[in-house]
C-alpha positions in Angstrom: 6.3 -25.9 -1.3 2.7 -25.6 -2.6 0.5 -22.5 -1.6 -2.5 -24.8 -0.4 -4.0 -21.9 1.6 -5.1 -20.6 -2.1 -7.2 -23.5 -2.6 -10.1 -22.0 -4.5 -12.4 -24.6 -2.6 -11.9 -24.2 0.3 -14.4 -22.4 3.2 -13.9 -21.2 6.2 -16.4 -22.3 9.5 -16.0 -18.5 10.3 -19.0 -16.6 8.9 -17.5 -14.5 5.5 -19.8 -12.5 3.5 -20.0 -12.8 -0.2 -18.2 -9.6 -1.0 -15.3 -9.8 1.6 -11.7 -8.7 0.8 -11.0 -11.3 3.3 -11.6 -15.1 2.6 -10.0 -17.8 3.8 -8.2 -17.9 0.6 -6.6 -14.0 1.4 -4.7 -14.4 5.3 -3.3 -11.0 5.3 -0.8 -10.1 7.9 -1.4 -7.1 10.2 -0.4 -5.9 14.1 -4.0 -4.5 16.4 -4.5 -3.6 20.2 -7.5 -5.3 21.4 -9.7 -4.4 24.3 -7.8 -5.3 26.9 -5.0 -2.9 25.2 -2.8 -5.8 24.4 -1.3 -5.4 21.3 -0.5 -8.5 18.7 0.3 -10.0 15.7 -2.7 -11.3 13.6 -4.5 -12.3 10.8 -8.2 -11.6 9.0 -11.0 -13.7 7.8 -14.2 -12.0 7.2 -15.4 -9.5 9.9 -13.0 -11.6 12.4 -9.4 -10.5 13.7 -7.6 -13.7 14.7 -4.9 -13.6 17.3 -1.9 -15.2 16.4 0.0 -14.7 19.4 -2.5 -16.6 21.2 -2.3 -19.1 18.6 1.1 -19.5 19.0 0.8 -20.0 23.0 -1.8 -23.0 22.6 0.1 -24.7 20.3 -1.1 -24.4 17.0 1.6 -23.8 15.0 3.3 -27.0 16.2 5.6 -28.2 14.0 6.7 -25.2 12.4 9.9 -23.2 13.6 9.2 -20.2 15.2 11.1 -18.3 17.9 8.6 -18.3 21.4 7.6 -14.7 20.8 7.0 -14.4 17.0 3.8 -13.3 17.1 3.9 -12.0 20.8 5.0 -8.5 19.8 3.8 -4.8 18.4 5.4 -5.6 14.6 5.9 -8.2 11.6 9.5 -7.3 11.7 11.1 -10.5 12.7 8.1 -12.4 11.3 9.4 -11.2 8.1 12.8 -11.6 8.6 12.2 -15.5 8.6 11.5 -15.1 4.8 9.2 -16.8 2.4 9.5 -20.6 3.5 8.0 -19.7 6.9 6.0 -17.1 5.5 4.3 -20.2 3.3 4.0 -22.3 6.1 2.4 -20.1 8.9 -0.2 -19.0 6.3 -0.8 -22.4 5.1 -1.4 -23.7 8.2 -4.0 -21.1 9.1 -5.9 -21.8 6.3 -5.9 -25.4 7.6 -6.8 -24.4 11.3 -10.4 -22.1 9.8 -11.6 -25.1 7.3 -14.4 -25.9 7.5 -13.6 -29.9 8.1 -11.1 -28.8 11.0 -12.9 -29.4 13.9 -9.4 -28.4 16.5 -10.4 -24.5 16.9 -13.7 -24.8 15.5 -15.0 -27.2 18.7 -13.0 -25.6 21.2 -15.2 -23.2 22.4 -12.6 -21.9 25.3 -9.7 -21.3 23.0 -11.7 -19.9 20.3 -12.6 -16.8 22.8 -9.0 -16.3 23.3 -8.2 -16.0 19.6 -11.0 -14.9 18.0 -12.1 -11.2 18.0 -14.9 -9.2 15.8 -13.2 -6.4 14.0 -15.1 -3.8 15.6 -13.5 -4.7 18.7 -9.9 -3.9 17.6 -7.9 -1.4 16.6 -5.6 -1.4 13.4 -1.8 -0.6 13.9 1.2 0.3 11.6 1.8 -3.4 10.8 5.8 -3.3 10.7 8.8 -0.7 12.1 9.5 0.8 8.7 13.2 1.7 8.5 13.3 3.0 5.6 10.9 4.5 2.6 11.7 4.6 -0.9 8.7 6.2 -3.5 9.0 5.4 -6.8 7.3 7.3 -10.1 6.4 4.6 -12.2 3.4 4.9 -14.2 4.0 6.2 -17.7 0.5 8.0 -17.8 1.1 9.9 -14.6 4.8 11.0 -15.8 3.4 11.9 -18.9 0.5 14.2 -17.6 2.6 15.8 -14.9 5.3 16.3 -17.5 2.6 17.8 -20.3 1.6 20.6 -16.8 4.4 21.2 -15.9 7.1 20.9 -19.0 6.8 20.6 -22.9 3.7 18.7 -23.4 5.8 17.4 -26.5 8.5 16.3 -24.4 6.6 15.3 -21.4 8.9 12.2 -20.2 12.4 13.3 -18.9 15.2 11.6 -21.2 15.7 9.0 -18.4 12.4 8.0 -17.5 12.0 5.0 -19.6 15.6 3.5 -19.1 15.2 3.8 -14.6 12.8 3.1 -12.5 12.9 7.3 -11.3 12.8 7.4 -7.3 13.4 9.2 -4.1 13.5 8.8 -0.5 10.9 9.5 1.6 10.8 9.7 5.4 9.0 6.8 7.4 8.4 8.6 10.5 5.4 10.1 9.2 3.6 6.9 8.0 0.3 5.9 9.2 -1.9 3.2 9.1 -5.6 4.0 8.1 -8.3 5.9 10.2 -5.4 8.7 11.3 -6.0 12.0 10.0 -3.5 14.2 8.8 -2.9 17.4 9.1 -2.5 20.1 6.2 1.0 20.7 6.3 2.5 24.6 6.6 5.7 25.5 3.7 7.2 28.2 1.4 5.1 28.8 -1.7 5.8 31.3 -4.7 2.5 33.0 -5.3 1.7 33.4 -9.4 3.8 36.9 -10.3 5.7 36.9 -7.3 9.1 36.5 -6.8 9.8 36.3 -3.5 8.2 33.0 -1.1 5.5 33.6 1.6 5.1 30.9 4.3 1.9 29.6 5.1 -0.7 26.7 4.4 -0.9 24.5 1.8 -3.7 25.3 -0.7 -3.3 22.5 -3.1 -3.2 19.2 -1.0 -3.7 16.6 -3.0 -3.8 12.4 -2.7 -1.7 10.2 -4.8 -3.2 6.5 -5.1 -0.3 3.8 -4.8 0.1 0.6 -3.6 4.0 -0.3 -1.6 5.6 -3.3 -1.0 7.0 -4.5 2.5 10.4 -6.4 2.3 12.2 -8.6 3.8 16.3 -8.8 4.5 17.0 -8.3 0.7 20.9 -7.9 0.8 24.1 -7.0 2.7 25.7 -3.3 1.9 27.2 -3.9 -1.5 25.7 -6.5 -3.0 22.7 -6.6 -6.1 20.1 -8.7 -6.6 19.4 -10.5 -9.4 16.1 -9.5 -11.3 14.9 -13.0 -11.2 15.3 -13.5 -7.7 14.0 -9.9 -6.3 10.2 -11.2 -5.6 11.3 -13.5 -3.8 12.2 -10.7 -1.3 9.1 -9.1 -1.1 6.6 -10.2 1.7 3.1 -8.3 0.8 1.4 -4.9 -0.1 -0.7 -2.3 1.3 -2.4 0.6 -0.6 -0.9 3.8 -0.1 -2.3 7.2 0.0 1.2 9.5 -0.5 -0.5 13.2 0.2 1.3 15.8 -1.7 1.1 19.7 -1.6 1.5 20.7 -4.8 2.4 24.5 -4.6 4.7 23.6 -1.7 6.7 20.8 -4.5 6.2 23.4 -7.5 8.3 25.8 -5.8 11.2 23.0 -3.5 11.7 20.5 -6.2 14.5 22.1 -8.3 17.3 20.9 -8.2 16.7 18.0 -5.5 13.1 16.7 -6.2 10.4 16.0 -3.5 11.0 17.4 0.1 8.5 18.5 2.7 5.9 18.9 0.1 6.0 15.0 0.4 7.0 13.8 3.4 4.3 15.5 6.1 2.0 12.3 5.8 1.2 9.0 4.0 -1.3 6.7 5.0 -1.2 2.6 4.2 -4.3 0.3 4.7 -3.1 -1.8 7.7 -3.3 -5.7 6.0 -0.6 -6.8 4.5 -1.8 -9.0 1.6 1.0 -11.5 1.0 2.2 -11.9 -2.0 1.2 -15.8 -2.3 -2.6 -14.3 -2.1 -1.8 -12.5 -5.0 -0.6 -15.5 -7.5 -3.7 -16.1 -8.7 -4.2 -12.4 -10.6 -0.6 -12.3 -12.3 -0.6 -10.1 -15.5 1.4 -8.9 -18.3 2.5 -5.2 -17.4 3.1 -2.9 -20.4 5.0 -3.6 -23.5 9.1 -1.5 -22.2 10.2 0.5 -25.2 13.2 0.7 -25.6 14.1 -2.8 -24.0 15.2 -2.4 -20.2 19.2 -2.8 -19.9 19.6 -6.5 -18.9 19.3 -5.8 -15.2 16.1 -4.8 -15.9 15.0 -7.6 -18.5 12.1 -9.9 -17.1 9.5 -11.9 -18.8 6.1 -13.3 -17.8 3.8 -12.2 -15.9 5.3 -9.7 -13.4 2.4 -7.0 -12.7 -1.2 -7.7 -10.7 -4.8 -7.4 -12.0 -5.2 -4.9 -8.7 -9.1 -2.7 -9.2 -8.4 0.6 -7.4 -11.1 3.3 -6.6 -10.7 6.2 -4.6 -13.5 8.4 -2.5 -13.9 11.7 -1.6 -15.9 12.3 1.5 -16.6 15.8 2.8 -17.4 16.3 6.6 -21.2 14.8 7.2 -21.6 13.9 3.6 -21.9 10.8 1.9 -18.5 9.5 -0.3 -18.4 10.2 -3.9 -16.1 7.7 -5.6 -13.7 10.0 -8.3 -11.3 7.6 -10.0 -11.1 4.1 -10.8 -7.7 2.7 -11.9 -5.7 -0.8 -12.1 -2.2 -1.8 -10.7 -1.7 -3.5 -14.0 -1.0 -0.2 -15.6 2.5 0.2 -13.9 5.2 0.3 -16.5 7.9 -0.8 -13.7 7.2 -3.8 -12.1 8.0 -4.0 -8.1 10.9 -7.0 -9.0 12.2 -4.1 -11.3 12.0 -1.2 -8.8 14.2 -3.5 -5.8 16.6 -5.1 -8.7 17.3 -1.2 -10.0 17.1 -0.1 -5.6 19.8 -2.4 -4.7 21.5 -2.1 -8.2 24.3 0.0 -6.7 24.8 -2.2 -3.6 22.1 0.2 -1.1 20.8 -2.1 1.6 17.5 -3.1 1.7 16.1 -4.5 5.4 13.3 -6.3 6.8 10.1 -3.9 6.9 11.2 -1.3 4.5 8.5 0.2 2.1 8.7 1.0 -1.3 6.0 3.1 -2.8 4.8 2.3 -6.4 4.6 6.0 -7.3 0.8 7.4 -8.4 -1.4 5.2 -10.4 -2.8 6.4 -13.6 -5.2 4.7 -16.2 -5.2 5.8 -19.8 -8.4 7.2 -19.8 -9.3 11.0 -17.2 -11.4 8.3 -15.0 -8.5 6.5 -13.6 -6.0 9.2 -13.4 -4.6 8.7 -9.3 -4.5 12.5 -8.2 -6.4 15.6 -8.4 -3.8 17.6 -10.3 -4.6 15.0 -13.0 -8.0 14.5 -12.5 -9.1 18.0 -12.2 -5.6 19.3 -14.8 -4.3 21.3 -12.2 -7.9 23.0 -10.9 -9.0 23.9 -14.6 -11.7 21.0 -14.1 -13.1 21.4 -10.5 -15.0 18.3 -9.6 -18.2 18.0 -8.6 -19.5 15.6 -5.4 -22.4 14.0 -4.4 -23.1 16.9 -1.7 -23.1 19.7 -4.9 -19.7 20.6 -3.9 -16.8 21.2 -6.3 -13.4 20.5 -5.6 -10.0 21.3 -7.1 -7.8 19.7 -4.5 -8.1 18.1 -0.8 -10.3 20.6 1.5 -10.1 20.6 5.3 -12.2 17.9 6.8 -12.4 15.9 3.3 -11.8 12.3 3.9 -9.6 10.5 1.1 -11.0 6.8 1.0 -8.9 4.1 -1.1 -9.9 0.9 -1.9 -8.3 -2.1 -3.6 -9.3 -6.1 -4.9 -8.4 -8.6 -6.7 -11.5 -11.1 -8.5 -11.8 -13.5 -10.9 -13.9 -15.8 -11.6 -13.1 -17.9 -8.1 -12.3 -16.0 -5.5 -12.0 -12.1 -4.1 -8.9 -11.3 -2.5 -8.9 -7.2 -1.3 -6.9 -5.1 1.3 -9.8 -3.8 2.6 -9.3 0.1 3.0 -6.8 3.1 3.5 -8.9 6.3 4.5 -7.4 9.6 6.3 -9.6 13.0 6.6 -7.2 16.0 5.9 -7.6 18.5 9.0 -6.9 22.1 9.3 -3.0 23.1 10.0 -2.1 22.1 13.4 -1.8 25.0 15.9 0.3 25.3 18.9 -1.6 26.0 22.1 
């Protein structure tokens, strides 16, 4: 089935300005609670949230299968489940519905106020129920400066790091969409010298810029999936902010690797952007030496041309942007990271989230956390305000921001930003 809402000529007769994330050509998938507190599944284009649910109701999605209630409820679960034919075909069809030569919505003033809804006037929700969160650790320049910290800078990759894509499981009960602050989580530290572990705050919060993938029903408990067919499972992204606390890991992480210095918050921008949006910016990852085992084999174009930038904001200050990086940096591709997941016969279900680990560049600039960017707080930062930072303060927000362009079209996720506040205090 052709992808005909990626028609590069097409325009929308809803207002988009020229720098939008959010064309016609993008119809990322999302869940928000409008003003009369009634929450739903929907869709973007430009500064508009569109009501799908509502959609759905007046008969616009004629013609396509769709259980009465599809978009009539608080996630994409089941939306997802369907797979990628409907997937195709729902988004297909809303490109169809805003063209500009579609004069069904467009002249129907009464059902336009019914679906149609500025984005100021809604509120963004965790798009889908995630059941389960798998992290991942798979760029090669973020291994190899954590590794040159931390371990023999001559030995900074573990011996299995280029043979697996290396990951762990996270906790999904503490995912967030955007615009939810976090709090700076309490732990056991080792303080330098000491031998003994005090309890207290964090000091060294830190961001990690990733992207995630949402899936659909991948498998049944035992079975793989084939390298070649493991896209075909994955439904969309989101950016990801994974906030670590660094002295809180340094000290839990032997012999079991990332606990509760990982798992107190991670934020995700709340549009999905499908990943039929994203055909048009296929790239060549990095050249895999030594090959992959053949599990792992793939050729083509498996990673994304994805710009990344990340902000840091202090409290009534003006953002100052502190590392620009690219998706297409990854050394393990997503289809690599669910073919290796399920690999061993682990289930994988509609809505689960797999994060791509921390995006680094190969140059300081694009390096995804502030352990790399300032080397562990030897190279404080310095912000528009005159302010220096090693790590995350209290009331910093973290701002994340992610887009595809060429010379056609700009297809973004729009945001993921989260202010850190002071540990949280019983009253």
């Amino acid at each position: 089935m052709s992808i005909t809402a990626n028609d590069i000529n097409r325009k929308s007769w809803l207002e988009v300005p020229s720098n939008s994330d959010f064309p016609i050509q993008n119809i990322p998938f999302g869940v928000f609670l409008t003003k009369e507190n009634i929450v739903t599944v929907g869709t973007r284009i430009g500064d508009f949230a569109i009501d799908l649910g509502a959609l759905q109701q007046l008969n616009y999605f004629e013609g396509i299968e769709l259980t009465d209630d599809m978009f009539m409820q608080d996630t994409l679960n089941d939306f997802i489940s369907d797979g990628q034919k409907t997937w195709r075909l729902v988004r297909n069809r809303i490109g169809d519905i805003f063209d500009e030569k579609n004069p069904k919505l467009q002249d129907n003033a009464k059902d336009r106020d019914i679906v149609i809804f500025k984005m100021e006037d809604v509120e963004m929700q965790l798009p889908v129920l995630i059941g389960d969160y798998t992290d991942f650790y798979s760029s090669k320049e973020h291994a190899t400066n954590v590794g040159k910290m931390f371990r023999d800078p001559e030995n900074a990759l573990l011996p299995n790091w280029l043979h697996i894509p290396v990951g762990y499981h996270g906790r999904s009960s503490t995912i967030v969409p955007s615009g939810i602050p976090v709090h700076r989580p309490m732990g056991q530290t080792l303080p330098n010298g000491e031998t003994t572990p005090v309890f207290g705050p964090s000091r060294l919060v830190d961001f990690e810029l990733e992207t995630a993938f949402i899936t659909t029903d991948v498998n049944i408990m035992g079975e793989n999936i084939l390298i070649t067919e493991a896209e075909d499972y994955i439904f969309g992204m989101v950016l990801l902010n994974d906030w670590s606390a660094r002295d809180i890991q340094k000290w839990e992480y032997v012999p079991l690797g990332p606990f509760l210095a990982k798992n107190f918050a991670s934020s995700i921008s709340p549009w999905i952007v499908t990943m039929d949006a994203l055909q048009p910016f296929r790239t060549k990852g990095p050249k895999q030496e030594p090959t992959p085992l053949p599990y792992l084999q793939q050729k083509g174009k498996h990673s994304f041309d994805i710009n990344l930038e990340v902000a840091v904001q202090p409290e009534h200050a003006e953002p100052t942007v502190i590392s620009r990086s690219n998706f297409k940096y990854m050394y393990w591709t997503m289809s690599q990271q669910l073919a290796h997941h399920t690999s061993n016969g682990c289930r994988v279900n509609s809505g689960d989230m797999m994060g791509s680990g921390t995006i680094s560049g190969p140059t300081p600039d694009s390096f995804g956390s502030m352990l790399e960017l300032t080397w562990g707080g030897k190279n404080p930062i310095q912000l528009n305000d005159g302010t220096e930072r090693k790590f995350i303060n209290d009331n910093d927000t973290v701002i994340m921001k992610g887009y595809c362009q060429n010379g056609h079209v700009r297809i973004g996720f729009g945001e993921v930003s989260s202010k850190l506040l002071p540990p949280f205090v019983r009253k």
